[in-house]
PDB file of the backbone (N, CA, C, O) and the ligand in Angstrom, with CONECT records:
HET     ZN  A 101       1
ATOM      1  N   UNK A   1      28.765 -77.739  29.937  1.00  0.00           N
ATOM      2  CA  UNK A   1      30.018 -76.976  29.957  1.00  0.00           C
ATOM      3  C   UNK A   1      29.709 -75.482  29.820  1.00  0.00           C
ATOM      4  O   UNK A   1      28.929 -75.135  28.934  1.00  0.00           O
ATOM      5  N   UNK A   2      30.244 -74.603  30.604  1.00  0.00           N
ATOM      6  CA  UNK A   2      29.523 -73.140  31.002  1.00  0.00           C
ATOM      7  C   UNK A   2      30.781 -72.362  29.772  1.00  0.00           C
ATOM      8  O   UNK A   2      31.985 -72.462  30.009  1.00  0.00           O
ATOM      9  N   UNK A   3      30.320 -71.704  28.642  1.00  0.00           N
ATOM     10  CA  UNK A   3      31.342 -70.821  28.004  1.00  0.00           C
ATOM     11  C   UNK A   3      32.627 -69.881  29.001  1.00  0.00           C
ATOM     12  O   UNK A   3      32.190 -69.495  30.086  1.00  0.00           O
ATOM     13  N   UNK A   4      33.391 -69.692  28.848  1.00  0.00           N
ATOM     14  CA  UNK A   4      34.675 -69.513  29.487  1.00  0.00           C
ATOM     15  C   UNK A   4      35.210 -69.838  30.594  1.00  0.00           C
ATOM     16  O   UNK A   4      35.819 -69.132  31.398  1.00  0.00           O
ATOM     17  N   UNK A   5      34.876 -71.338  30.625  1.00  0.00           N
ATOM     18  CA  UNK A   5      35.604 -72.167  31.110  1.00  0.00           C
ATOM     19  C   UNK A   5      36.512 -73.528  30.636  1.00  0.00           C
ATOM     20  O   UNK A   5      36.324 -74.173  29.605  1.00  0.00           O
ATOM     21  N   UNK A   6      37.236 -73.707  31.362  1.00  0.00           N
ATOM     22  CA  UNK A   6      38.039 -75.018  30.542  1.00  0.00           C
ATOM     23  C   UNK A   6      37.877 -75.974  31.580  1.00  0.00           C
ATOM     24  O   UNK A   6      37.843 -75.907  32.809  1.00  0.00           O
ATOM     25  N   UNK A   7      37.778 -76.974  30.658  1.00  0.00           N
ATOM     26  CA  UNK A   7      37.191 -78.286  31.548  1.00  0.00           C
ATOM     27  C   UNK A   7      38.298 -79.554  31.771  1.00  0.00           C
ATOM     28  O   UNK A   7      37.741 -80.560  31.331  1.00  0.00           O
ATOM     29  N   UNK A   8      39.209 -79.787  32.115  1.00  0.00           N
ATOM     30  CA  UNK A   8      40.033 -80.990  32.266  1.00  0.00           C
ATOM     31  C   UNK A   8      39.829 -82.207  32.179  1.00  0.00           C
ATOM     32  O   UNK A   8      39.587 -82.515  33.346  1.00  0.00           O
ATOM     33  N   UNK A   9      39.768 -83.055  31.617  1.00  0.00           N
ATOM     34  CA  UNK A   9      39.224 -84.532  31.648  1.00  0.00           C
ATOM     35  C   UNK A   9      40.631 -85.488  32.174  1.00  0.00           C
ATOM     36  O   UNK A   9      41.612 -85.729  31.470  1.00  0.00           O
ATOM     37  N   UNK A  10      40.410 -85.951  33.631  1.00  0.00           N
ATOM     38  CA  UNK A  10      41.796 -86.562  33.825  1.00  0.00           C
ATOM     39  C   UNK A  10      41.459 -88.078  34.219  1.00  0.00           C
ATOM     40  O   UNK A  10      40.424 -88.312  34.841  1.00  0.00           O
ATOM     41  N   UNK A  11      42.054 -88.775  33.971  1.00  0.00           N
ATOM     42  CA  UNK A  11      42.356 -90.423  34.412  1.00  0.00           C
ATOM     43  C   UNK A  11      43.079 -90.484  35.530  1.00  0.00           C
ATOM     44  O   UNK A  11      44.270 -90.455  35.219  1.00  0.00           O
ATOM     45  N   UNK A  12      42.950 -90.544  36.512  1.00  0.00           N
ATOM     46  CA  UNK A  12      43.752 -90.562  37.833  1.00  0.00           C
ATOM     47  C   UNK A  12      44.583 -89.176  37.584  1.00  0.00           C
ATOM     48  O   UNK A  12      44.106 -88.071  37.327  1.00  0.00           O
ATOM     49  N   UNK A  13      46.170 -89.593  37.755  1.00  0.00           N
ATOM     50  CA  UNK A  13      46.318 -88.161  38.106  1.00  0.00           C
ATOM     51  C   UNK A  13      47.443 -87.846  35.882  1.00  0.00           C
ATOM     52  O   UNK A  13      48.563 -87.373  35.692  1.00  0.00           O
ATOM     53  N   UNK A  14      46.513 -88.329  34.916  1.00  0.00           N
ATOM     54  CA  UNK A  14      47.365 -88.287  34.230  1.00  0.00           C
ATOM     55  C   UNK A  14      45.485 -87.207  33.199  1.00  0.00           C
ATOM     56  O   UNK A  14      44.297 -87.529  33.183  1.00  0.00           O
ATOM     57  N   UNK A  15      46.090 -86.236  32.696  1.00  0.00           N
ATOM     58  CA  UNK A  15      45.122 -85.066  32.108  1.00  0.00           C
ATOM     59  C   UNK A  15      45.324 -85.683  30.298  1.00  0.00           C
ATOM     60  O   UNK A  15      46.396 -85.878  29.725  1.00  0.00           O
ATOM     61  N   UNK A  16      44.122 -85.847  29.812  1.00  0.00           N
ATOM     62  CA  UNK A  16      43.806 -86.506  28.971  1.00  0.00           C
ATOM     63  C   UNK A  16      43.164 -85.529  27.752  1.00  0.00           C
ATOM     64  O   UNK A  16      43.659 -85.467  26.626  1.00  0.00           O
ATOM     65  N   UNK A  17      41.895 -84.729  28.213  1.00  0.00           N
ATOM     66  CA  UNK A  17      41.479 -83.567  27.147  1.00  0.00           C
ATOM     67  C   UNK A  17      41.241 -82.421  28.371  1.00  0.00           C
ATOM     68  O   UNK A  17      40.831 -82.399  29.532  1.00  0.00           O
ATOM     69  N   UNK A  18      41.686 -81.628  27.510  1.00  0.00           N
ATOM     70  CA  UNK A  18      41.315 -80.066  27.468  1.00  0.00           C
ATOM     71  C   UNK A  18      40.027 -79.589  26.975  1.00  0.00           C
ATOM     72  O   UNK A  18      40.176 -78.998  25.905  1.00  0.00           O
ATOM     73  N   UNK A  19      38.720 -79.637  27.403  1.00  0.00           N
ATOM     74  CA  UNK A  19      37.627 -79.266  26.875  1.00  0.00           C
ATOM     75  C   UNK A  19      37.335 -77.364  26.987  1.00  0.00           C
ATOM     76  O   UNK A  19      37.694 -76.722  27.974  1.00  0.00           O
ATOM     77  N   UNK A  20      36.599 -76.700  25.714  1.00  0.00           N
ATOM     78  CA  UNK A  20      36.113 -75.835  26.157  1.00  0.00           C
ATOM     79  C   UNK A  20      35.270 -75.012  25.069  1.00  0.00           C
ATOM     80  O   UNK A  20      35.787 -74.973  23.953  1.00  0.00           O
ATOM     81  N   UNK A  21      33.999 -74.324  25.240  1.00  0.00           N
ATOM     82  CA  UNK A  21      33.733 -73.846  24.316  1.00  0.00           C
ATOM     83  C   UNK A  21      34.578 -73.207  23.411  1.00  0.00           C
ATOM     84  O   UNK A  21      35.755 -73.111  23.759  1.00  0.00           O
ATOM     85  N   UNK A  22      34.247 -72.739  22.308  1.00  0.00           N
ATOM     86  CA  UNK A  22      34.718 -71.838  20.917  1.00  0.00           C
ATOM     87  C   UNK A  22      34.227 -70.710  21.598  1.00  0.00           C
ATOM     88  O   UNK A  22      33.071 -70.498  21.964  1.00  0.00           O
ATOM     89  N   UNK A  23      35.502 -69.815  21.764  1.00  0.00           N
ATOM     90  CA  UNK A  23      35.311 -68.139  21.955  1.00  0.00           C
ATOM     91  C   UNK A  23      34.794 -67.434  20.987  1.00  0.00           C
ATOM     92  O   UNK A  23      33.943 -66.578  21.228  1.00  0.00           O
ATOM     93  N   UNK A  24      35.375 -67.775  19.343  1.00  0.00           N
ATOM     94  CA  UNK A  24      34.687 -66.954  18.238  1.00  0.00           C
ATOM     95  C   UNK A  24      33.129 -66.888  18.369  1.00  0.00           C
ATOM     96  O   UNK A  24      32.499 -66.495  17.387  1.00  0.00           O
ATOM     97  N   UNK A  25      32.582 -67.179  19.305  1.00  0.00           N
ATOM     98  CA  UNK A  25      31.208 -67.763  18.823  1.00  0.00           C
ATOM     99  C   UNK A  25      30.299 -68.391  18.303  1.00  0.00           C
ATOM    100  O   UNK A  25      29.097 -68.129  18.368  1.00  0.00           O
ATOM    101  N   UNK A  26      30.867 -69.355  17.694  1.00  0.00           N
ATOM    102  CA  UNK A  26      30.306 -70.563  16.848  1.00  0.00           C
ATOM    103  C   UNK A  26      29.531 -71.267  18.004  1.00  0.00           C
ATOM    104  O   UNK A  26      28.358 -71.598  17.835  1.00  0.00           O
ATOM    105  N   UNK A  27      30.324 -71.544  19.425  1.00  0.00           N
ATOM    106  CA  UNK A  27      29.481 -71.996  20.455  1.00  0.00           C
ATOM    107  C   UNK A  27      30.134 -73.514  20.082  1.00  0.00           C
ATOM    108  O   UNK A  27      29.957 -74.218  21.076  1.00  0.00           O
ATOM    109  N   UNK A  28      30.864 -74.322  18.957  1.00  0.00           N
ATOM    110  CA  UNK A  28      31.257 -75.812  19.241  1.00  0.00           C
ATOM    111  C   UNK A  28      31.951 -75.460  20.512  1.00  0.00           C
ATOM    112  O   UNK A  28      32.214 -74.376  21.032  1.00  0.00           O
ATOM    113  N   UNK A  29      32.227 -77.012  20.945  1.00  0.00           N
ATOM    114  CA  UNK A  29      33.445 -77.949  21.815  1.00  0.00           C
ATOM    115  C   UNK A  29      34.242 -78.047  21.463  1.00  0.00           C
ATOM    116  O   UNK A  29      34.105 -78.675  20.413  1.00  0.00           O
ATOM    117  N   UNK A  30      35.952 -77.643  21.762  1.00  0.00           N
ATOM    118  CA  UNK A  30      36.739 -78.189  21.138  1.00  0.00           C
ATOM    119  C   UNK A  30      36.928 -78.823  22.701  1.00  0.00           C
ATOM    120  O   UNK A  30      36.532 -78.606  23.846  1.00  0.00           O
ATOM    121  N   UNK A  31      38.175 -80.144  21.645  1.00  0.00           N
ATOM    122  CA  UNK A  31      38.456 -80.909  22.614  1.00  0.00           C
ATOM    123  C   UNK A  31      39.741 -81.263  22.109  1.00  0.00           C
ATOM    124  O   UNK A  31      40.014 -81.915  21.101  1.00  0.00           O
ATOM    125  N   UNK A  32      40.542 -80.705  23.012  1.00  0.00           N
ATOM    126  CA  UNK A  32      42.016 -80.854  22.735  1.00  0.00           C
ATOM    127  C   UNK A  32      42.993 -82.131  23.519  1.00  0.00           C
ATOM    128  O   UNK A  32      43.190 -82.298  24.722  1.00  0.00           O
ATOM    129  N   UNK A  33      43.390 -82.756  22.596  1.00  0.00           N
ATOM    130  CA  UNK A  33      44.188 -84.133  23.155  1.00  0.00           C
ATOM    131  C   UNK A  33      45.323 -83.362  23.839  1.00  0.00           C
ATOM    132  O   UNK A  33      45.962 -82.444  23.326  1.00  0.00           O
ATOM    133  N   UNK A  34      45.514 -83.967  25.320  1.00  0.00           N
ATOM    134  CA  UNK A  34      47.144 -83.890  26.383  1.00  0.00           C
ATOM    135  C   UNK A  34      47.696 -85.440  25.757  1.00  0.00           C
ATOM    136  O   UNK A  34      48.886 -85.609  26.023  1.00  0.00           O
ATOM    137  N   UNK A  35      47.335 -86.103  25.314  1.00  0.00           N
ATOM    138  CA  UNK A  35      47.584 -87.579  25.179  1.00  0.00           C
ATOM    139  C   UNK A  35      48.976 -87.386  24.892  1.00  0.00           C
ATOM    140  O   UNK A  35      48.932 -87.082  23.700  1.00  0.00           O
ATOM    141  N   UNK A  36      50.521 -87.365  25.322  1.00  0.00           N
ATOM    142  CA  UNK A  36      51.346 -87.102  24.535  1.00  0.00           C
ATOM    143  C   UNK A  36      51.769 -88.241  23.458  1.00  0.00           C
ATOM    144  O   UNK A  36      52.729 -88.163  22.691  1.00  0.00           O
ATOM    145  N   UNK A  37      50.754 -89.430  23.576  1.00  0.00           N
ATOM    146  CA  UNK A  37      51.189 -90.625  22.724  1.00  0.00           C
ATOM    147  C   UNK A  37      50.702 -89.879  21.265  1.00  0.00           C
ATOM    148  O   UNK A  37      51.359 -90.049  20.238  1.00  0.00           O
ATOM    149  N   UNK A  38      49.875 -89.310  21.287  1.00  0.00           N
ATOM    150  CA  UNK A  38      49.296 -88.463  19.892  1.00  0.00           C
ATOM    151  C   UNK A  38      49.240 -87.286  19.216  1.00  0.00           C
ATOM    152  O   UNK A  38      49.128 -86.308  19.956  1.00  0.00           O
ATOM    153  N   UNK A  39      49.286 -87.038  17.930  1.00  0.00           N
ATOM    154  CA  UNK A  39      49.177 -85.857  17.171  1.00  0.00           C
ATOM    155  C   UNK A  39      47.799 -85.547  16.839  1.00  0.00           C
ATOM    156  O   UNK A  39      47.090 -86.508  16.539  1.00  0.00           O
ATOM    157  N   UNK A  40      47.429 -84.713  16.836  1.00  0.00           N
ATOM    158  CA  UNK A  40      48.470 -83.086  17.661  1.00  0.00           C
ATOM    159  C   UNK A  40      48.279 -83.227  19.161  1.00  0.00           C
ATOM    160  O   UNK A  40      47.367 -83.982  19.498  1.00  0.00           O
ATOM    161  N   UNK A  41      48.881 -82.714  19.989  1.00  0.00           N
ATOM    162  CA  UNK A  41      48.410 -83.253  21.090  1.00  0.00           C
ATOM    163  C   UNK A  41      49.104 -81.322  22.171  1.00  0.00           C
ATOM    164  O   UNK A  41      50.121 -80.662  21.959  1.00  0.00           O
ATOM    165  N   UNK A  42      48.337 -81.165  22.872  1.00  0.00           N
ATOM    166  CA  UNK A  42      48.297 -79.510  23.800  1.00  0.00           C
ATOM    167  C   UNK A  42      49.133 -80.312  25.186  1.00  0.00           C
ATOM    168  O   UNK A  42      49.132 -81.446  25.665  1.00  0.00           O
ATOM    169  N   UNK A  43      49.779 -79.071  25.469  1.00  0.00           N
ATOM    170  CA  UNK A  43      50.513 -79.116  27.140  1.00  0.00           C
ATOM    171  C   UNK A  43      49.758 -77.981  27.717  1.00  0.00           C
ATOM    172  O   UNK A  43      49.637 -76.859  27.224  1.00  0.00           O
ATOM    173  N   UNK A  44      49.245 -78.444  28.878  1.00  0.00           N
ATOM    174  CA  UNK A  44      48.777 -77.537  29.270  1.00  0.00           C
ATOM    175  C   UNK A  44      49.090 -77.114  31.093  1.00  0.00           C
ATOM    176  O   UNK A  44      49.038 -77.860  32.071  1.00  0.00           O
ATOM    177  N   UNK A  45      49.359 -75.889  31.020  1.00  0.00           N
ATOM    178  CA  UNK A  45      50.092 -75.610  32.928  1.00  0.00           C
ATOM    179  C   UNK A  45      49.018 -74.483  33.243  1.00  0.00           C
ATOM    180  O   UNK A  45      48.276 -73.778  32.559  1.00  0.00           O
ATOM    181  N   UNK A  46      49.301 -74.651  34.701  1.00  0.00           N
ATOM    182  CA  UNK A  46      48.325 -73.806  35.634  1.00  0.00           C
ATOM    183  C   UNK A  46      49.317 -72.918  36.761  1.00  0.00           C
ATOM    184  O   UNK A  46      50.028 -73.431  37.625  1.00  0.00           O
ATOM    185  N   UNK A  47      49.174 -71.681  36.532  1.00  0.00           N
ATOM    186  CA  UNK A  47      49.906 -71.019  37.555  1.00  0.00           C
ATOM    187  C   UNK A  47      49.196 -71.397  39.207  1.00  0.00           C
ATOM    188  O   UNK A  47      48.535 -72.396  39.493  1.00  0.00           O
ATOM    189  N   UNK A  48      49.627 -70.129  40.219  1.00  0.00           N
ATOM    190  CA  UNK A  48      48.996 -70.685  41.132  1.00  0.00           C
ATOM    191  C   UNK A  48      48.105 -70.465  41.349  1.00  0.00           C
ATOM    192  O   UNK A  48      47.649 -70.945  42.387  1.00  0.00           O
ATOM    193  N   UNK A  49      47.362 -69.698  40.615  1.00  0.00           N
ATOM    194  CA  UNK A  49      45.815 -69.236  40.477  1.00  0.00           C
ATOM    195  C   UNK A  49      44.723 -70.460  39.678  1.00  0.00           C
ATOM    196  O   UNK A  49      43.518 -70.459  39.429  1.00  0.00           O
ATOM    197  N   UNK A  50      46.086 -71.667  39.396  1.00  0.00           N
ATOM    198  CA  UNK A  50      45.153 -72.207  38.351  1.00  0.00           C
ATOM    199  C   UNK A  50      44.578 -71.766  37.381  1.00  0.00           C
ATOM    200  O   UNK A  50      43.523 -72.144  36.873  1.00  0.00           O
ATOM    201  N   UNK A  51      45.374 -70.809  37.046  1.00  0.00           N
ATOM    202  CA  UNK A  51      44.508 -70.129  35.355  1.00  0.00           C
ATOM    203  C   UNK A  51      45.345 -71.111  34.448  1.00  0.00           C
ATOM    204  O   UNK A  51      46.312 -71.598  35.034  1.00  0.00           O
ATOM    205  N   UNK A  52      45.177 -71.487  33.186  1.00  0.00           N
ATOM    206  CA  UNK A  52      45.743 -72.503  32.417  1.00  0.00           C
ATOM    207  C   UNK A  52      46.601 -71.648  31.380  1.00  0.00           C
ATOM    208  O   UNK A  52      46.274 -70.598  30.827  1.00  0.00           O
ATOM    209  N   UNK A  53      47.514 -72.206  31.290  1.00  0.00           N
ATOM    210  CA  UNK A  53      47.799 -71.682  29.681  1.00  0.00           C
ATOM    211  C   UNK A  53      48.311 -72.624  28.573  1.00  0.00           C
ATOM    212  O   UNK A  53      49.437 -73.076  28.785  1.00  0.00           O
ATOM    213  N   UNK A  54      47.752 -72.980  27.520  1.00  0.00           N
ATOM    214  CA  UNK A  54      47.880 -73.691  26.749  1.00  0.00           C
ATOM    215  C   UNK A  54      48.605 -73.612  25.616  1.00  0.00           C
ATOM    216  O   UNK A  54      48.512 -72.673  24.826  1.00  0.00           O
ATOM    217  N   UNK A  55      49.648 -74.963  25.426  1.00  0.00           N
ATOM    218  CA  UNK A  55      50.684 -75.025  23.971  1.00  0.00           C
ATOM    219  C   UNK A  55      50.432 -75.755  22.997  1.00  0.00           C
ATOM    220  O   UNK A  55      50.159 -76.797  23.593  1.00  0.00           O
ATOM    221  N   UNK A  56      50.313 -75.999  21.853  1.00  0.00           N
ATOM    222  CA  UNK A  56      50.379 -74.490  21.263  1.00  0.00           C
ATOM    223  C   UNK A  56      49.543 -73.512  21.025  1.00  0.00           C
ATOM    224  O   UNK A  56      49.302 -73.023  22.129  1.00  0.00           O
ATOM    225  N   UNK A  57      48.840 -72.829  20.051  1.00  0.00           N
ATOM    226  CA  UNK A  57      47.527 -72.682  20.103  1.00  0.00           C
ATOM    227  C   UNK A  57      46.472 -73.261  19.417  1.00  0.00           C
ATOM    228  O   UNK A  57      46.481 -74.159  18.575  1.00  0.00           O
ATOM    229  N   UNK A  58      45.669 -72.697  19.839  1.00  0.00           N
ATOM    230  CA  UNK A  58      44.455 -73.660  18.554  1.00  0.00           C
ATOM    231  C   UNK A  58      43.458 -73.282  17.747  1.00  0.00           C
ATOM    232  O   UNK A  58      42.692 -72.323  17.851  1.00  0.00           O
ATOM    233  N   UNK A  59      43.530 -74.085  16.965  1.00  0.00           N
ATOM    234  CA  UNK A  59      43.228 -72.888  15.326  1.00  0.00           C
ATOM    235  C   UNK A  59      42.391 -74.154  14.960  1.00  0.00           C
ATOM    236  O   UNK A  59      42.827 -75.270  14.679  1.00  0.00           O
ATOM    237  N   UNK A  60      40.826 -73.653  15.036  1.00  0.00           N
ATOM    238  CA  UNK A  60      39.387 -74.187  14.481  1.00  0.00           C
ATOM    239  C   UNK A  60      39.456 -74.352  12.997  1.00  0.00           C
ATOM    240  O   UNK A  60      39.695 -73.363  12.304  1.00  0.00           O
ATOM    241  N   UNK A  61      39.252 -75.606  12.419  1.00  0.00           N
ATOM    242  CA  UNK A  61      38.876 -75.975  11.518  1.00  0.00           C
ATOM    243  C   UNK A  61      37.721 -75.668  10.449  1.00  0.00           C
ATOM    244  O   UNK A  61      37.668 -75.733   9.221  1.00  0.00           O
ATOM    245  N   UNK A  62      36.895 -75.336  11.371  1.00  0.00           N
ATOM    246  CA  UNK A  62      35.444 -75.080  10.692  1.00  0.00           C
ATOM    247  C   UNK A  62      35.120 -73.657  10.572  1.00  0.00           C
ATOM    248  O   UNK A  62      35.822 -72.702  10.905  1.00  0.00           O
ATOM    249  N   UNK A  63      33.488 -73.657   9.840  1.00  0.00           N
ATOM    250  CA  UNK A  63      33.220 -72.435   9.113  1.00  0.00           C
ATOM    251  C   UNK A  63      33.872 -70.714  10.062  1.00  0.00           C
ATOM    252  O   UNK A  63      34.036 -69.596   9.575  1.00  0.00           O
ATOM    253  N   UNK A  64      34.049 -71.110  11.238  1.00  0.00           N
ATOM    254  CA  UNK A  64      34.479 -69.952  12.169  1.00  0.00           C
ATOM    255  C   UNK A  64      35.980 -69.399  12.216  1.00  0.00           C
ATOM    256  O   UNK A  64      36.390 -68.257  12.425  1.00  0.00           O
ATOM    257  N   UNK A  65      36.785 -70.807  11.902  1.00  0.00           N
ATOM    258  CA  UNK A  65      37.775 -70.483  11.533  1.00  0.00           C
ATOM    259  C   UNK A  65      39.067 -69.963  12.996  1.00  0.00           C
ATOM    260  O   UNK A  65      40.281 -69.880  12.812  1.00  0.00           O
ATOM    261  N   UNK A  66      38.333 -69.682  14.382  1.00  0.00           N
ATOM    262  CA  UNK A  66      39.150 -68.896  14.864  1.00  0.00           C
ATOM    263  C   UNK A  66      40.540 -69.327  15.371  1.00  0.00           C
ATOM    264  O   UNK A  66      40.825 -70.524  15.401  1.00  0.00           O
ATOM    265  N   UNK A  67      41.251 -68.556  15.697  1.00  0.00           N
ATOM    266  CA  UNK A  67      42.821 -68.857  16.009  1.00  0.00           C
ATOM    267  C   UNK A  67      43.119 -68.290  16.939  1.00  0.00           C
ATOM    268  O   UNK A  67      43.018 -67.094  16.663  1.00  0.00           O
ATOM    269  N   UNK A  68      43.644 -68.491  18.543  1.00  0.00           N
ATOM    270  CA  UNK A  68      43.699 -68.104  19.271  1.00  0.00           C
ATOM    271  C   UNK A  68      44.793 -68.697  20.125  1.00  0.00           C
ATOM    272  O   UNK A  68      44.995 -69.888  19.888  1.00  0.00           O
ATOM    273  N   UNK A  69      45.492 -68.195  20.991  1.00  0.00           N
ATOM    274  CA  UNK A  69      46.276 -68.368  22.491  1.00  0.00           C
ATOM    275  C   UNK A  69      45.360 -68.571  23.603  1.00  0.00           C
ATOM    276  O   UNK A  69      44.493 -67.700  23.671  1.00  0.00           O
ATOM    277  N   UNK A  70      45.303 -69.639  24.649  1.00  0.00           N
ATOM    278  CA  UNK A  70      45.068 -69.105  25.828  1.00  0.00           C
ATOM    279  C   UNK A  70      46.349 -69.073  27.083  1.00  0.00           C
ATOM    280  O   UNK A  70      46.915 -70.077  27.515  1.00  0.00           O
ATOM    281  N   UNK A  71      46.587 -67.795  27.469  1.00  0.00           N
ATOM    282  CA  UNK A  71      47.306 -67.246  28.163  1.00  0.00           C
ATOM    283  C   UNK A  71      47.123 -67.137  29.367  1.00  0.00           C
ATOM    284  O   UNK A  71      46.719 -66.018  29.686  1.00  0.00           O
ATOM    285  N   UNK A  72      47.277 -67.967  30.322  1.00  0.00           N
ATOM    286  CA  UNK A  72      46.916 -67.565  32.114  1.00  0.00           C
ATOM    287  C   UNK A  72      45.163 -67.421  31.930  1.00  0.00           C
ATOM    288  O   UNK A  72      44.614 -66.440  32.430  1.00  0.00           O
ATOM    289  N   UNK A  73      44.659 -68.061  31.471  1.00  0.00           N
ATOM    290  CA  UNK A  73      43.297 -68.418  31.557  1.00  0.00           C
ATOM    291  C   UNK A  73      42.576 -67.163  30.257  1.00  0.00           C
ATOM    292  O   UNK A  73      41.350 -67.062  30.200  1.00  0.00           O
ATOM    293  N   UNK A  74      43.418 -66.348  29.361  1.00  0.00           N
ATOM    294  CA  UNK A  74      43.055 -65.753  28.879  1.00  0.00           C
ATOM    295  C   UNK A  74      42.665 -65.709  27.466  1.00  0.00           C
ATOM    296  O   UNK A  74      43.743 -65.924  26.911  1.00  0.00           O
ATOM    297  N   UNK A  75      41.753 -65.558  26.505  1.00  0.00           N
ATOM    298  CA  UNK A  75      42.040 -65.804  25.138  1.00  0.00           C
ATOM    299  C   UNK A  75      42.951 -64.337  24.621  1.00  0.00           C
ATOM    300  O   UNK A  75      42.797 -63.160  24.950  1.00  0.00           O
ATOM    301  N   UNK A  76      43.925 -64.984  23.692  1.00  0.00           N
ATOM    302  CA  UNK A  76      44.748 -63.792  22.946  1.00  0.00           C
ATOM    303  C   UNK A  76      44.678 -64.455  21.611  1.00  0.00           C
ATOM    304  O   UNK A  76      45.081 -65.576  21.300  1.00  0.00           O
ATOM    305  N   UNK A  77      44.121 -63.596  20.920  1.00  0.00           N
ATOM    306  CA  UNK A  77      43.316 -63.697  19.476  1.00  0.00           C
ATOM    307  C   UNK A  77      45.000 -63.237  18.582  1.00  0.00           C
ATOM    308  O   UNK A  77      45.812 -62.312  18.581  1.00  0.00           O
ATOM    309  N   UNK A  78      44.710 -65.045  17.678  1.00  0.00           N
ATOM    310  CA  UNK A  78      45.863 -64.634  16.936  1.00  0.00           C
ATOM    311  C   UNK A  78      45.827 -63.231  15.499  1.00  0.00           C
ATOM    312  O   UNK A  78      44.701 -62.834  15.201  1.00  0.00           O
ATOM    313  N   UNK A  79      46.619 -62.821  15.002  1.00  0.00           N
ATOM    314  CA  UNK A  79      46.245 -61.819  14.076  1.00  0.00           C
ATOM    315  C   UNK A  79      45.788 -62.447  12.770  1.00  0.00           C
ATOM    316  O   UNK A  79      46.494 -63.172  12.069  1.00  0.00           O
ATOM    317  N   UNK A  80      44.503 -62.087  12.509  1.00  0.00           N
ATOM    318  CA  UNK A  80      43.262 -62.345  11.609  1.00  0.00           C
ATOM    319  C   UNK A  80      42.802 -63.625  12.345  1.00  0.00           C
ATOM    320  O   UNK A  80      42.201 -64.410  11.611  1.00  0.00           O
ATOM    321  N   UNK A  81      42.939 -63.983  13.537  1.00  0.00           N
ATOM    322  CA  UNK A  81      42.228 -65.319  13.783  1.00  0.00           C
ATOM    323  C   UNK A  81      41.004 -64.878  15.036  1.00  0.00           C
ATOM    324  O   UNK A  81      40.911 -65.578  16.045  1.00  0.00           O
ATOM    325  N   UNK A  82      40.199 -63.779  14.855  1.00  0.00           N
ATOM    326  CA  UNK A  82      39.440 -63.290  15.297  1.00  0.00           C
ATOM    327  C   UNK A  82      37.982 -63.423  14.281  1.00  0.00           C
ATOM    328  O   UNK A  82      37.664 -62.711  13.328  1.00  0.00           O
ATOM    329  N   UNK A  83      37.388 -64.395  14.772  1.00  0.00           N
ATOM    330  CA  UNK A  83      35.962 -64.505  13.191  1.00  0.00           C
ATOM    331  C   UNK A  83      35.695 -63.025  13.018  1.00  0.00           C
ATOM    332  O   UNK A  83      35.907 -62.525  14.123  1.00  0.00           O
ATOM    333  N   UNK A  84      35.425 -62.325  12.379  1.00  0.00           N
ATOM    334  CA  UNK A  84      35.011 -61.020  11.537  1.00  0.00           C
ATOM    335  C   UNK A  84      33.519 -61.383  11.796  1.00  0.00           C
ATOM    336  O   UNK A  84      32.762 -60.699  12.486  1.00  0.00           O
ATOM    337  N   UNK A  85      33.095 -62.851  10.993  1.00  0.00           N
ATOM    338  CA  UNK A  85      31.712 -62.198  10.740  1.00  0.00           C
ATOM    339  C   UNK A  85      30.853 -63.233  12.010  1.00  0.00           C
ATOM    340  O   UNK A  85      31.441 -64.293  12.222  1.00  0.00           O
ATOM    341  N   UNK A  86      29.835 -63.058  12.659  1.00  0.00           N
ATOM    342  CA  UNK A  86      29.236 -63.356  13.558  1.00  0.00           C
ATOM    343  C   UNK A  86      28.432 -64.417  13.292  1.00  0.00           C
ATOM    344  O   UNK A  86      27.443 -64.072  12.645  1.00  0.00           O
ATOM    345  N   UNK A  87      28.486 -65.796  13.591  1.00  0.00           N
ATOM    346  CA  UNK A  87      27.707 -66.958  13.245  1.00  0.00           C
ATOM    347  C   UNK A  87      26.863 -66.870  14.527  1.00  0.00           C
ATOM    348  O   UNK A  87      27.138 -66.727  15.718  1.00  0.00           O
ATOM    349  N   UNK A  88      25.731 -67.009  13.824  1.00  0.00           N
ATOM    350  CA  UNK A  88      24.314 -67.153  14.700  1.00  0.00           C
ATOM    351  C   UNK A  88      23.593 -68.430  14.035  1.00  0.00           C
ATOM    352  O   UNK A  88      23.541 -68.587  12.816  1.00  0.00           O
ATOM    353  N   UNK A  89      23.028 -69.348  14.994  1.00  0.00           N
ATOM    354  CA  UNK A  89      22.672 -70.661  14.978  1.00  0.00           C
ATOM    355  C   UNK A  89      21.603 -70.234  14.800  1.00  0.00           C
ATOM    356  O   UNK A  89      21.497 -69.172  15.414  1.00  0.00           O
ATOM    357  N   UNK A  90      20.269 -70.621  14.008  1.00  0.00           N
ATOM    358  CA  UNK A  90      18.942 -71.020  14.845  1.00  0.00           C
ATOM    359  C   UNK A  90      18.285 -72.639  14.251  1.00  0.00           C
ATOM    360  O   UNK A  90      18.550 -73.348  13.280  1.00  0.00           O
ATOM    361  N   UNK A  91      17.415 -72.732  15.289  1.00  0.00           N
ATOM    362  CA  UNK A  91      16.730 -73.779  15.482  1.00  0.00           C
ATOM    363  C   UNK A  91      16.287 -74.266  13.973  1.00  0.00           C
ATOM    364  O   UNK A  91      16.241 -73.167  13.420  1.00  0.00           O
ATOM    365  N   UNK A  92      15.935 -75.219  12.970  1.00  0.00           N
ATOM    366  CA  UNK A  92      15.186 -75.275  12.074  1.00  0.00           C
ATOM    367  C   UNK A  92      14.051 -76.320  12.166  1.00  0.00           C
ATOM    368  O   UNK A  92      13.233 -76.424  11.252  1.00  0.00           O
TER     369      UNK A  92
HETATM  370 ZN    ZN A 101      34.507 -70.910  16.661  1.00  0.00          ZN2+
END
């Protein structure tokens, strides 16, 4: 999965997850349920450019914390949901 992109996972013609890297930089997967049988579960539409924009937004759990909109394929960083401090991975 290439960072700023979103990945669709569909079952015929019914869209199931929303995949895409973490913008804060942490670098996880999130993977957001369309399932509408489940909580929490994202709607997600495509103009005609196919840029996506996703409801509601989504706000990372883990040490990164970030909170964000994506808007017509765009991230819009909710206020304080921008990580501050820079997580860098390495190998051990
Ligand atoms: Zn993150």
């Amino acid at each position: 999965m290439a960072p700023g992109q979103l990945t669709l996972v569909k079952s015929g013609d019914i869209k199931k997850w929303a995949c895409l890297r973490c913008p804060g930089g942490c670098g996880e997967v999130i993977s957001l349920s369309l399932n509408p049988n489940q909580r929490p579960r994202w709607l997600v539409s495509e103009d005609f450019w196919l840029r996506p924009t996703i409801h509601p937004s989504v706000h990372q759990k883990n040490e990164c914390g970030c909170h964000f909109w994506i808007k017509k394929g765009r991230i819009t960083w909710c206020r304080g949901g921008r990580p501050s401090k820079t997580i860098e991975k390495r190998n051990l």
